[in-house]
MDTraj code that builds the backbone (N, CA, C; nanometers):
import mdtraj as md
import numpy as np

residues = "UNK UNK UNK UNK UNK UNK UNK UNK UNK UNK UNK UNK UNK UNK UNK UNK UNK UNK UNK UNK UNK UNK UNK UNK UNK UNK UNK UNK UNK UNK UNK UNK UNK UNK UNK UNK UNK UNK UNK UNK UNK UNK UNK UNK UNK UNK UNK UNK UNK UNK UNK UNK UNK UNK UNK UNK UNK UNK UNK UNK UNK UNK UNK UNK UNK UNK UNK UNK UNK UNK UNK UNK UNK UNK UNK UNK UNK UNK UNK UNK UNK UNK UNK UNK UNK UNK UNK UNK UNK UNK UNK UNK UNK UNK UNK UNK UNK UNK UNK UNK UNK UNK UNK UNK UNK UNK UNK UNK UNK UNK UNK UNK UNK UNK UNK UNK UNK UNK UNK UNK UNK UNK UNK UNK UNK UNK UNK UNK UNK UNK UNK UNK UNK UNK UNK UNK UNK UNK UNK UNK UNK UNK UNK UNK UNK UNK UNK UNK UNK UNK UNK UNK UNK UNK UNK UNK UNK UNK UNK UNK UNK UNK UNK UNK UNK UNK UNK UNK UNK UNK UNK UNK UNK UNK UNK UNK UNK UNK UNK UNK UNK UNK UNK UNK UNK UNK UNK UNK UNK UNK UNK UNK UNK".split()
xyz = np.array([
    [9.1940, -3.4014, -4.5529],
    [9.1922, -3.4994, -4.4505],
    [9.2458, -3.4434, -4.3220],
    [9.3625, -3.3407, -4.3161],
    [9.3867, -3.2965, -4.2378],
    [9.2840, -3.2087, -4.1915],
    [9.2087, -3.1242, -4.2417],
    [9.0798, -3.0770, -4.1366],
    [9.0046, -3.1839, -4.0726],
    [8.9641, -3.2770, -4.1667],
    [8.8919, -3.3455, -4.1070],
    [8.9413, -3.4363, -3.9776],
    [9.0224, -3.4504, -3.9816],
    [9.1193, -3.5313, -3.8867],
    [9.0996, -3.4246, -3.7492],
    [9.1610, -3.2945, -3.8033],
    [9.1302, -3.1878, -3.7168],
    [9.0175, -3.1830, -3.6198],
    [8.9069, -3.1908, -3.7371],
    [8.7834, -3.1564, -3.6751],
    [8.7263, -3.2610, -3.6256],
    [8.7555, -3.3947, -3.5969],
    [8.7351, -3.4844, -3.5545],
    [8.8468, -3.5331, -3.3977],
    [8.9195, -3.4593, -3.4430],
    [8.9946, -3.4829, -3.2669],
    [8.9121, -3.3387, -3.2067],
    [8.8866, -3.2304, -3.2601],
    [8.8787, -3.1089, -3.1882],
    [8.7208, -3.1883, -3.0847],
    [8.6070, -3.2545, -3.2182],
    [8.4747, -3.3317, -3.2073],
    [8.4898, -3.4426, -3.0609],
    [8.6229, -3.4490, -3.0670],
    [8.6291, -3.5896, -2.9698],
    [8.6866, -3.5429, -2.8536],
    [8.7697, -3.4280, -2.8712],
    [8.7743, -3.3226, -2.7199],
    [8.6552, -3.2790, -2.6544],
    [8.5438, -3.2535, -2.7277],
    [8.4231, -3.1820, -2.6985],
    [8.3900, -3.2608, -2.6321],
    [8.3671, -3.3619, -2.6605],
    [8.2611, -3.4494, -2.6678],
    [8.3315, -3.5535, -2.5164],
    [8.4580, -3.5060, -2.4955],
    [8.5236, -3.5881, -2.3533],
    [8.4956, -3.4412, -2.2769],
    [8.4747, -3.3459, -2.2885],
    [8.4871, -3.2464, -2.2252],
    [8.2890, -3.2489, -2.1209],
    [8.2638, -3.2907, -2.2281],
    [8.1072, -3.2944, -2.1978],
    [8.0845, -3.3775, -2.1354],
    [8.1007, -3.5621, -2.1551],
    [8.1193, -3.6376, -2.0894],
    [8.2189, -3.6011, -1.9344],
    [8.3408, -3.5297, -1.9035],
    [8.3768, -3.5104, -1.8089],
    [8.3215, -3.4276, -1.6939],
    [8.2063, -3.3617, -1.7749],
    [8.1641, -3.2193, -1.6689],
    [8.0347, -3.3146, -1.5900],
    [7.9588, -3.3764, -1.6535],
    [7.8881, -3.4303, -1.6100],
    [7.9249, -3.4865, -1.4435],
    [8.0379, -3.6159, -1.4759],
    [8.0567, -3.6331, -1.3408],
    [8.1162, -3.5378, -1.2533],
    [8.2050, -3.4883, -1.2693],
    [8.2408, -3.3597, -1.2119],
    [8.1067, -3.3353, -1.0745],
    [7.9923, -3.2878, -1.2119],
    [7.8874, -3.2103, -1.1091],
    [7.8534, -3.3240, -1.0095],
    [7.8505, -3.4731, -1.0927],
    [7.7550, -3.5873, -0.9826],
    [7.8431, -3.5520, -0.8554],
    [7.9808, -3.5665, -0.8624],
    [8.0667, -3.5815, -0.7453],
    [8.0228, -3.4630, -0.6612],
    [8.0662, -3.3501, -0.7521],
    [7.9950, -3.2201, -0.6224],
    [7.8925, -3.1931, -0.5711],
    [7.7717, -3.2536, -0.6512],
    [7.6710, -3.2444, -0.5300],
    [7.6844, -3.3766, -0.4651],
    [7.7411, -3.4730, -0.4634],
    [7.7769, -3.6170, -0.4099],
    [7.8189, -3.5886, -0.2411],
    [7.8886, -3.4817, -0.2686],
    [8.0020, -3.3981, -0.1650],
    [7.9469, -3.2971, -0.0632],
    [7.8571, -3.2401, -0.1188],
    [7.7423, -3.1556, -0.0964],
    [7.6753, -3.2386, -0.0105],
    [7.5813, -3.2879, -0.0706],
    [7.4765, -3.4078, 0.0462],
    [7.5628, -3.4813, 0.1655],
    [7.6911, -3.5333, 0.1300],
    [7.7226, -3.5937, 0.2649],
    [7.7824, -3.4925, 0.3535],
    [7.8018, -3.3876, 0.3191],
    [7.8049, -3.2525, 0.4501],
    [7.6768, -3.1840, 0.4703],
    [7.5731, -3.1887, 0.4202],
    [7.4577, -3.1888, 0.4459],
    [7.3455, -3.3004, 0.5563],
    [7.4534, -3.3990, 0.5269],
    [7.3574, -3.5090, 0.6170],
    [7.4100, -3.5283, 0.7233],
    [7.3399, -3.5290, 0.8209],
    [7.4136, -3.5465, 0.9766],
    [7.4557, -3.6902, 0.9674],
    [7.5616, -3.6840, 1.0726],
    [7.6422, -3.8054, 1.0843],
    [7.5810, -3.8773, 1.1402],
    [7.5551, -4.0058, 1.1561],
    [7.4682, -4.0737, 1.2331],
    [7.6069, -4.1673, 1.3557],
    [7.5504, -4.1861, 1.4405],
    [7.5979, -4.2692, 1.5217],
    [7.6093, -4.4045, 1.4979],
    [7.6970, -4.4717, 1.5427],
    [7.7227, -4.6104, 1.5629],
    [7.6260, -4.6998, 1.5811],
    [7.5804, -4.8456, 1.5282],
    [7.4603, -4.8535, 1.6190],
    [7.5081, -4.9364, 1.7440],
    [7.4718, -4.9873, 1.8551],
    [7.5006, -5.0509, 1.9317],
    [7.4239, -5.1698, 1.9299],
    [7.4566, -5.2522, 2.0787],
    [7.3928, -5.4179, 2.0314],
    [7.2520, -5.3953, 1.9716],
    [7.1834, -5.3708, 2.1193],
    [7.0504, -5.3445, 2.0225],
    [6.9785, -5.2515, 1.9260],
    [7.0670, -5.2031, 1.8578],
    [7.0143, -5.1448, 1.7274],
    [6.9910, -4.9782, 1.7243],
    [7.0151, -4.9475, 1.8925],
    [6.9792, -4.7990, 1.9285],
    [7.0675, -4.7188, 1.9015],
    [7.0602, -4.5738, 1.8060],
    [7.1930, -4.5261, 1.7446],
    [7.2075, -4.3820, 1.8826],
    [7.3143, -4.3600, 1.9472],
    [7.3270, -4.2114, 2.0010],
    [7.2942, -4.2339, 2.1580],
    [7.1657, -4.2917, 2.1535],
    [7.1366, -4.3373, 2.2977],
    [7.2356, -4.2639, 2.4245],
    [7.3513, -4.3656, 2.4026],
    [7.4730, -4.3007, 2.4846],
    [7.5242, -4.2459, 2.5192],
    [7.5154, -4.1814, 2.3921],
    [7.6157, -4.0464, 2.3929],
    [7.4932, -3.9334, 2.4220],
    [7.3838, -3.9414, 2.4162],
    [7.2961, -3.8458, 2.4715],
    [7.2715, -3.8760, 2.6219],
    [7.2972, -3.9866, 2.6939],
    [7.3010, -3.9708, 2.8365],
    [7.4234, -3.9034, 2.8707],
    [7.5725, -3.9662, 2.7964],
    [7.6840, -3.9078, 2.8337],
    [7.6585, -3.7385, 2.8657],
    [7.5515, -3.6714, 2.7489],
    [7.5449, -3.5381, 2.7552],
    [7.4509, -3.4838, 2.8429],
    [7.4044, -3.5495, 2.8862],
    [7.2931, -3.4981, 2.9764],
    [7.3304, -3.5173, 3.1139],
    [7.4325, -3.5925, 3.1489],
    [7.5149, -3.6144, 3.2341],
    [7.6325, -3.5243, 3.2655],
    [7.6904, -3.5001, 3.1614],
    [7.7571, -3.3749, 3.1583],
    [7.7018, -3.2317, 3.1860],
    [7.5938, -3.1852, 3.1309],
    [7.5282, -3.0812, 3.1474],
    [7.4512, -3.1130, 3.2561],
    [7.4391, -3.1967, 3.3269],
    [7.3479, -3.1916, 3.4721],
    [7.4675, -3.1505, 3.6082],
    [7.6221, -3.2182, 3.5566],
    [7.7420, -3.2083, 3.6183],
    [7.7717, -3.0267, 3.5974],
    [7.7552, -2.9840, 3.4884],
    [7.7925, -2.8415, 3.4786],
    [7.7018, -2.7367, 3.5632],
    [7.5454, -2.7708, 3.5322],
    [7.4550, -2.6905, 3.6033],
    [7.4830, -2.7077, 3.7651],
    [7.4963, -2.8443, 3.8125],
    [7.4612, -2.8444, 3.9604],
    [7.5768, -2.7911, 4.0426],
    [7.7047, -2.7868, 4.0174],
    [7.7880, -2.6769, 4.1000],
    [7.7166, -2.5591, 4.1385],
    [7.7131, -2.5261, 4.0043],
    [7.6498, -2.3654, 3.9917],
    [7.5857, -2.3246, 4.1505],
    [7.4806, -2.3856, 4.1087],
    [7.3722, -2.3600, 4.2157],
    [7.4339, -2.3768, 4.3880],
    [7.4521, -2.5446, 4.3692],
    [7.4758, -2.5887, 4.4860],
    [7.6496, -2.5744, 4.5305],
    [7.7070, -2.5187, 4.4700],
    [7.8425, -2.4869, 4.5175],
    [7.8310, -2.3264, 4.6091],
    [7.7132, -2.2600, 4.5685],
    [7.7129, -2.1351, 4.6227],
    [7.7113, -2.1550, 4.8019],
    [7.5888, -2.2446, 4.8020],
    [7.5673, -2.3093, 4.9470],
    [7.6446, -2.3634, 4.9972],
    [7.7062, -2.4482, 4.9627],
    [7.8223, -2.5093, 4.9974],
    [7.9204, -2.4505, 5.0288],
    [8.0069, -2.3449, 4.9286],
    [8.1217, -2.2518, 4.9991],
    [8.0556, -2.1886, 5.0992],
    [7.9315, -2.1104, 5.1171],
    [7.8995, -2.0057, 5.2293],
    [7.8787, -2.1119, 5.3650],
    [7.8457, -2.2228, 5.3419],
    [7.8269, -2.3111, 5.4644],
    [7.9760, -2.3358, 5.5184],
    [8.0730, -2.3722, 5.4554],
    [8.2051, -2.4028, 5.4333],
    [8.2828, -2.2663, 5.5798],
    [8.2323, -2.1558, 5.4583],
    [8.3159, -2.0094, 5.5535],
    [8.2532, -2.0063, 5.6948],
    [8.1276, -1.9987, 5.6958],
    [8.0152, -2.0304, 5.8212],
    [8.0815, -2.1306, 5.9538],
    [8.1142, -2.2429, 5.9193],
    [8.1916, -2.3296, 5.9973],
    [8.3252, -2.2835, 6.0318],
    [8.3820, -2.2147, 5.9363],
    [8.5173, -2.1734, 6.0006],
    [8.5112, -2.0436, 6.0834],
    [8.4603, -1.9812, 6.0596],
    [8.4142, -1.8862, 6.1196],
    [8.3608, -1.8864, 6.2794],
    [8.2443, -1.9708, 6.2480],
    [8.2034, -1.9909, 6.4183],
    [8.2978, -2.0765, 6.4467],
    [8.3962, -2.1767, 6.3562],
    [8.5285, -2.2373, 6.4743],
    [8.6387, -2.1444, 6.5511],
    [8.6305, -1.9972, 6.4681],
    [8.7266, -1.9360, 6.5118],
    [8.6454, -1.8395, 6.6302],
    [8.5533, -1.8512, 6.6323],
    [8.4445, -1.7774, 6.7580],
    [8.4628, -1.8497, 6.8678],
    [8.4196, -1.9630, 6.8112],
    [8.4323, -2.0581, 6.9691],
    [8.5701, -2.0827, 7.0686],
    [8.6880, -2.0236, 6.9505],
    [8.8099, -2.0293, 7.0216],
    [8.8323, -1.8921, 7.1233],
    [8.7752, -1.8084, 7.0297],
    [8.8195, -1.6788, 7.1117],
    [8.7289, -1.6285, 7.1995],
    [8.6157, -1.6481, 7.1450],
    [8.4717, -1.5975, 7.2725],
    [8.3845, -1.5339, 7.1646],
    [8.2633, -1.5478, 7.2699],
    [8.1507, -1.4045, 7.2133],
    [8.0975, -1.3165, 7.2741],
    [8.0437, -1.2363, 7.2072],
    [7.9608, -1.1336, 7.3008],
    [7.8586, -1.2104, 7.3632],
    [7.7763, -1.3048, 7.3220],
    [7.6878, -1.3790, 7.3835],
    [7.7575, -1.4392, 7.5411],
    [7.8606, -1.5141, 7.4986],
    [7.9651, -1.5830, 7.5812],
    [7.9622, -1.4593, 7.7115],
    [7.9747, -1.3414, 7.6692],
    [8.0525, -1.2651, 7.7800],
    [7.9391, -1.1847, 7.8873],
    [7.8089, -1.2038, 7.7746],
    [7.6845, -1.1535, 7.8324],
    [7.6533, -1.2376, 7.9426],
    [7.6226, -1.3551, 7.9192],
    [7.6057, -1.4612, 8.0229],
    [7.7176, -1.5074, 8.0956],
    [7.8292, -1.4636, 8.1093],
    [7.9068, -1.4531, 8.2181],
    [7.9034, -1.3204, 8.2973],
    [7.9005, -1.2239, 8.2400],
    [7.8824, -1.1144, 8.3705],
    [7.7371, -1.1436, 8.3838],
    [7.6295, -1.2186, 8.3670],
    [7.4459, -1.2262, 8.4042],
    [7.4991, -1.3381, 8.5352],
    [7.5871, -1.4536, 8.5416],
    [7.6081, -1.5192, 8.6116],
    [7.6805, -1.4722, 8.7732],
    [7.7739, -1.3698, 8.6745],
    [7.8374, -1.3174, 8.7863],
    [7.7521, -1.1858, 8.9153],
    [7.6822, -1.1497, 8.8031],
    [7.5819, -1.0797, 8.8868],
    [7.4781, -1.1915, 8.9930],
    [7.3959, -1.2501, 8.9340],
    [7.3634, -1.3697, 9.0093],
    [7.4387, -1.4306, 9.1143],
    [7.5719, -1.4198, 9.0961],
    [7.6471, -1.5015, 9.2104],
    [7.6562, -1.3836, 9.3238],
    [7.6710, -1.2769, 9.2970],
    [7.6993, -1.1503, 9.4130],
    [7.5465, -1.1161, 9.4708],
    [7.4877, -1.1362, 9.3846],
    [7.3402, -1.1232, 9.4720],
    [7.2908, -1.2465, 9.5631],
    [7.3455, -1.3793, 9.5281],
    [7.3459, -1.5232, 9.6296],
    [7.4032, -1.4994, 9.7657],
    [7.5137, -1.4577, 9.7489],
    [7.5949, -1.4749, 9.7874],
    [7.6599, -1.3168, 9.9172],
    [7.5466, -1.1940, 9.8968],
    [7.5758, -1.0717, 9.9696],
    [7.5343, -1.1160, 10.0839],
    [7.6178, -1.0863, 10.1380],
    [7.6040, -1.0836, 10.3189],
    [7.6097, -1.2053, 10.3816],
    [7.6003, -1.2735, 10.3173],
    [7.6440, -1.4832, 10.3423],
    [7.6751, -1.5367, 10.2502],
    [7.7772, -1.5961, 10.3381],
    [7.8418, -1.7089, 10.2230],
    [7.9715, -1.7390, 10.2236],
    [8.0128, -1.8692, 10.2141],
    [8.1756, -1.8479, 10.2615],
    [8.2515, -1.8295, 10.1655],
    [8.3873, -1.8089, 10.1584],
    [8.4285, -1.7636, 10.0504],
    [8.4498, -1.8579, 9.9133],
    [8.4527, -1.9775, 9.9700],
    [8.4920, -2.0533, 9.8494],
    [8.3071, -2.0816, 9.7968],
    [8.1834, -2.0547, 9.8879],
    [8.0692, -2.0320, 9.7942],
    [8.0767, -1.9243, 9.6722],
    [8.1322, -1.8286, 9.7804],
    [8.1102, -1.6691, 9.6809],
    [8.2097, -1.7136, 9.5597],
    [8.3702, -1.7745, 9.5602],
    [8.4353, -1.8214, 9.4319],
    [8.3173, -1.8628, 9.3312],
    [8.2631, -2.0350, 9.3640],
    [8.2022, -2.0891, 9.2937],
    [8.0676, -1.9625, 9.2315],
    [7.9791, -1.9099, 9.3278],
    [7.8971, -1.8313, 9.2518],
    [7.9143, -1.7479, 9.1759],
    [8.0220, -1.6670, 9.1787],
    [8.0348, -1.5109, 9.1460],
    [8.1347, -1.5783, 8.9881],
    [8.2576, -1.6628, 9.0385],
    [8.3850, -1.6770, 8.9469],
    [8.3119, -1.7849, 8.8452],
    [8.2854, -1.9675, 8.9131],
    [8.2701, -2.0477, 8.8590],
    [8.2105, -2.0460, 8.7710],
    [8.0461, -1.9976, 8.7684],
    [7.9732, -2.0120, 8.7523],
    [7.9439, -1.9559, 8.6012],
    [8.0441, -1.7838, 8.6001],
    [8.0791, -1.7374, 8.4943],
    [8.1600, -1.8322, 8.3833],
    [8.2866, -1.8840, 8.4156],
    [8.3541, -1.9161, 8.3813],
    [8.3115, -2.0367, 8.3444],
    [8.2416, -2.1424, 8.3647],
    [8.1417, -2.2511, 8.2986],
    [8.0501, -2.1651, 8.2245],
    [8.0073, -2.1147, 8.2171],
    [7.8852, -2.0485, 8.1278],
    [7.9112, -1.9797, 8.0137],
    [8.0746, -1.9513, 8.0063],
    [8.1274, -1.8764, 7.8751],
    [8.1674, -2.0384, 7.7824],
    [8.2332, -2.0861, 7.8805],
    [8.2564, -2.2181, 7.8726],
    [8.1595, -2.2874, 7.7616],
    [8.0450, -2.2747, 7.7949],
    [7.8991, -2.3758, 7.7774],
    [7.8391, -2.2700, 7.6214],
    [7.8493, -2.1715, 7.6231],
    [7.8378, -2.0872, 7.4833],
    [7.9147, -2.0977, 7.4035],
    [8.0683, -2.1014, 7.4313],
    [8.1310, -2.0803, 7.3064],
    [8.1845, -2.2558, 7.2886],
    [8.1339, -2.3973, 7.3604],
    [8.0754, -2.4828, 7.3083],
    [7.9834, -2.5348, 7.2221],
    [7.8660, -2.4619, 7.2778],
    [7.7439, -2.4883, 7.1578],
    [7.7891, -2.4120, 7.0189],
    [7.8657, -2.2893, 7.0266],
    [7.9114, -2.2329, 6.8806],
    [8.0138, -2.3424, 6.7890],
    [8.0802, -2.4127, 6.9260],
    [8.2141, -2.5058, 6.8579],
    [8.1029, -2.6288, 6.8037],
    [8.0641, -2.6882, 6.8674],
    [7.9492, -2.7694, 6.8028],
    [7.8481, -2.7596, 6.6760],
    [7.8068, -2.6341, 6.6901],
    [7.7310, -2.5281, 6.5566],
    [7.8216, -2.5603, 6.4340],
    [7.9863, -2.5287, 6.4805],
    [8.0769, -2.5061, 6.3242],
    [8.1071, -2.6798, 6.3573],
    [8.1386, -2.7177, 6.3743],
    [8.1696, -2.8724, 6.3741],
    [8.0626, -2.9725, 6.2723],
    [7.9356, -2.9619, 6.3095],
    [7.8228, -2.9722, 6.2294],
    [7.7714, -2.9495, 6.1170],
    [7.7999, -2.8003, 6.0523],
    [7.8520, -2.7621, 5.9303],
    [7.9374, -2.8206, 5.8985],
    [8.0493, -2.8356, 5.9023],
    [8.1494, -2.8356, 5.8448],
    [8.1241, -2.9949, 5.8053],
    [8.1065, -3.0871, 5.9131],
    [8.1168, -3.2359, 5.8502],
    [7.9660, -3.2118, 5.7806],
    [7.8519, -3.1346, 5.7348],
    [7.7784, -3.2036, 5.6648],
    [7.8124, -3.1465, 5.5505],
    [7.9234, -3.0246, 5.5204],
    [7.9614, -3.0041, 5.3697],
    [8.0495, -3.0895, 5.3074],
    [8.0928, -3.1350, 5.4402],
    [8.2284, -3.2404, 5.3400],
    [8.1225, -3.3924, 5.3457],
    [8.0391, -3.4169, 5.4114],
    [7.9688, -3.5511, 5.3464],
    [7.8877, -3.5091, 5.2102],
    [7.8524, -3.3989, 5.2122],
    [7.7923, -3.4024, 5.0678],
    [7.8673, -3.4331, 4.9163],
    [7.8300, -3.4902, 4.8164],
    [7.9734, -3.4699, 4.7284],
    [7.9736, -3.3335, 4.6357],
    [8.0258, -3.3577, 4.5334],
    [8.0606, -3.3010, 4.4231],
    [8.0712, -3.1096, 4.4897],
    [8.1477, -3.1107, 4.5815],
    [8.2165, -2.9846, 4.6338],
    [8.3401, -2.9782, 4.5990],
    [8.4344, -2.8343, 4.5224],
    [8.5496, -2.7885, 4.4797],
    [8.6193, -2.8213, 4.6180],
    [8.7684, -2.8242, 4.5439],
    [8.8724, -2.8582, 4.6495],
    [8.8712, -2.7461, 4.7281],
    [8.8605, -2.6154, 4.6906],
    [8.8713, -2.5124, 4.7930],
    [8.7836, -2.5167, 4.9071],
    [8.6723, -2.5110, 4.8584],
    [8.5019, -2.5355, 4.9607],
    [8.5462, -2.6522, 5.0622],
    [8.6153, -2.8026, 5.0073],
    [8.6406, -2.8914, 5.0836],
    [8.7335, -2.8581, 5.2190],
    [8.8362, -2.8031, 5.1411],
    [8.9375, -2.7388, 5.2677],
    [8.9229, -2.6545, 5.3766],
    [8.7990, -2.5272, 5.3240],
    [8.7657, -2.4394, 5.3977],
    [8.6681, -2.5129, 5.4911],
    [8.6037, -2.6241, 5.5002],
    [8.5216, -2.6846, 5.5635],
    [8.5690, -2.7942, 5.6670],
    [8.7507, -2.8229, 5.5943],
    [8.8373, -2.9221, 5.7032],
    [8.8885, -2.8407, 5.8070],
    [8.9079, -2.7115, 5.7409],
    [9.0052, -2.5880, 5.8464],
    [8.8523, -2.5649, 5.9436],
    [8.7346, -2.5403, 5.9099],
    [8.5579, -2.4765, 5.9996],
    [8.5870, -2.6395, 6.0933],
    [8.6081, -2.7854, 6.0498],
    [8.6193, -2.8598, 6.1417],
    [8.7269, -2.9184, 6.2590],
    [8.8523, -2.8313, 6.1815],
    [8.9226, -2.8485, 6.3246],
    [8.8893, -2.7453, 6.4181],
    [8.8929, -2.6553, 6.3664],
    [8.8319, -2.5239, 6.4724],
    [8.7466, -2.5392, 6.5680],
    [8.6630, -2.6389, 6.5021],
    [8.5269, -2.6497, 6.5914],
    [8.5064, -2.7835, 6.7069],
    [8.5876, -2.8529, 6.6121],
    [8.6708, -2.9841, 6.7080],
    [8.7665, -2.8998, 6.8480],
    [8.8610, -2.8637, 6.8039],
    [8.9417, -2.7618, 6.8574],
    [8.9012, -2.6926, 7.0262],
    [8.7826, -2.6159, 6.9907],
    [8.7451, -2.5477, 7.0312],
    [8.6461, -2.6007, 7.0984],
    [8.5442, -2.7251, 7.0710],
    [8.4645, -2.8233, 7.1784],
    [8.5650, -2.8569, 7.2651],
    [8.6624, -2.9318, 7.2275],
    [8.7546, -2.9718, 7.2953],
    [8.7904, -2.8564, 7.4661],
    [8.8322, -2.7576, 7.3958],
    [8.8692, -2.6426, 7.4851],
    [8.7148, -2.6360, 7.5941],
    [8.6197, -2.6004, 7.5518],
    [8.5083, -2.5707, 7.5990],
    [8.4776, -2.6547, 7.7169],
    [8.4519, -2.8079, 7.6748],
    [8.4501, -2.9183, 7.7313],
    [8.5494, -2.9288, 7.8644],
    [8.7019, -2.8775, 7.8067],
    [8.7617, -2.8988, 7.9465],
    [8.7463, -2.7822, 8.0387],
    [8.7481, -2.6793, 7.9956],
    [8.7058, -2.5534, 8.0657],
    [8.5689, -2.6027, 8.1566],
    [8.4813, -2.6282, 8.1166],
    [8.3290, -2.6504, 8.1619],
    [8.4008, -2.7399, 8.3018],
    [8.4471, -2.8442, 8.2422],
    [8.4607, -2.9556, 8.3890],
    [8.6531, -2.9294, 8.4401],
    [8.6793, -2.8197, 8.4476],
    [8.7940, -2.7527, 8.4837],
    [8.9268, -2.8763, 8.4908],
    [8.8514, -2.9215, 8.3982],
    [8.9842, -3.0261, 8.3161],
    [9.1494, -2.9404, 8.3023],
    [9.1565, -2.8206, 8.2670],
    [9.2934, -2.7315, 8.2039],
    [9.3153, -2.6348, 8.3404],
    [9.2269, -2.6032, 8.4289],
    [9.2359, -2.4853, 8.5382],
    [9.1562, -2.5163, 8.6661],
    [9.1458, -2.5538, 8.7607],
    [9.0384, -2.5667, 8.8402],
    [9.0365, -2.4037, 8.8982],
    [8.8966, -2.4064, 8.9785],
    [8.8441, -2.3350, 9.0192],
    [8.9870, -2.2480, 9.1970],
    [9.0137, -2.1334, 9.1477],
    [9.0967, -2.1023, 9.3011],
    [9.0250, -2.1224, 9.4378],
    [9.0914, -2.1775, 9.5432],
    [9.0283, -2.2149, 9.6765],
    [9.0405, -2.0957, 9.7733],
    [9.0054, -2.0750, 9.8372],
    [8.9941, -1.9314, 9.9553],
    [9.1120, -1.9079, 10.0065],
    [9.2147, -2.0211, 10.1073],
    [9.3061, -2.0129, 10.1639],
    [9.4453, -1.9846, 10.0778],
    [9.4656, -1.9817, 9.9335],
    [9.5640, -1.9544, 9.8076],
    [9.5447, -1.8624, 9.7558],
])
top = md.Topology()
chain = top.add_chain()
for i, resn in enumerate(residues, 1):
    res = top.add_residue(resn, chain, resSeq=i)
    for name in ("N", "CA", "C"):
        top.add_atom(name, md.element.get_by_symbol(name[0]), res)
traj = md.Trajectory(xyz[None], top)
C-alpha cells in the first residue's frame, strides 16, 4: 500500500505538474501578444482614436522643421540691420563720394562769383546735407529690417535682440541724419565768424 500510495501521490504530482505547465504557456504567450499589439489610444467624444495626438505631432514637427529654414533668414536679416545701423552712424564710402561730388559742384558754381556765404552753402552745405541724406536712407534701410524681423514670429531670443540693437541704431542714426540734413544740431558757418 505504501507503493501504491507512493505511486499515486508521485501520479498526482505529474499530473498537477502537467495541468500547471499548460497555463504557464497560456499566460506567456498571453504576455507576448499584448507587447506585440500596439497600444491603442483613448477614444474621444466622437469615437476618433489618436486624431490628436497626431496633430499634436505634426505640429510639433512642423515647429521643429520651420526654425531650421527660416531662422537662417531671420538671424542674417537681424545682423544686416545692425550693421547698416552702425553705418549710418559713422558714414560711408557712398556718403563721402557724394559729398566731395557736391563739393566739387559747389567750387565749379561758385569760381569767380559768388559771395561768400553762396560759396559756404555750395561748396560746405551742400556736402554736408548730402552725407547727411545717405547715411539716412542706410538708417532707414536698417530700421526696416529690423522691425520686419521682429514682426515676424517664431524668431530665437538672440535673432530678436540682434534686431532690437539693428533698430535702435537705425532709429538712432535717422534721427542724427534728419537733424544734420535740416541743421537742427550745427547750422551752417556765416562769412563774417
Amino acid at each position: 500500500m505504501d507503493t501504491k500510495t507512493t505511486t499515486e501521490k508521485t501520479g498526482e504530482s505529474a499530473d498537477a505538474a502537467e495541468a500547471a505547465a499548460p497555463v504557464e504557456e497560456t499566460t506567456a504567450v498571453a504576455l507576448d501578444k499584448q507587447d506585440a499589439e500596439p497600444a491603442t489610444a483613448p477614444l474621444d467624444a466622437d469615437g476618433a482614436a489618436g486624431e490628436a495626438e497626431d496633430d499634436e505631432d505634426d505640429e510639433l514637427f512642423a515647429e521643429a522643421a520651420a526654425p531650421a529654414s527660416a531662422g537662417v533668414g531671420g538671424a542674417a536679416a537681424a545682423v544686416v540691420s545692425a550693421a547698416l545701423g552702425a553705418v549710418a552712424l559713422t558714414g560711408t564710402w557712398t556718403g563721402k563720394v557724394v559729398s566731395e561730388r557736391e563739393t566739387l559742384l559747389g567750387q565749379i558754381k561758385t569760381s569767380g562769383s559768388g559771395t561768400p556765404a553762396q560759396q559756404i552753402s555750395e561748396i560746405y552745405g551742400d556736402a554736408w546735407h548730402s552725407t547727411a541724406l545717405v547715411n539716412g536712407v542706410f538708417a532707414l534701410i536698417a530700421l526696416l529690417v529690423a522691425v520686419l524681423v521682429l514682426v515676424l514670429p517664431g524668431r530665437p531670443a538672440w535673432v530678436r535682440s540682434v534686431a532690437v540693437a539693428g533698430a535702435v541704431l537705425g532709429g538712432l542714426g535717422l534721427l542724427l541724419s534728419v537733424g544734420t540734413y535740416f541743421d537742427l544740431f550745427l547750422s551752417l558757418p556765416t562769412a563774417g565768424s
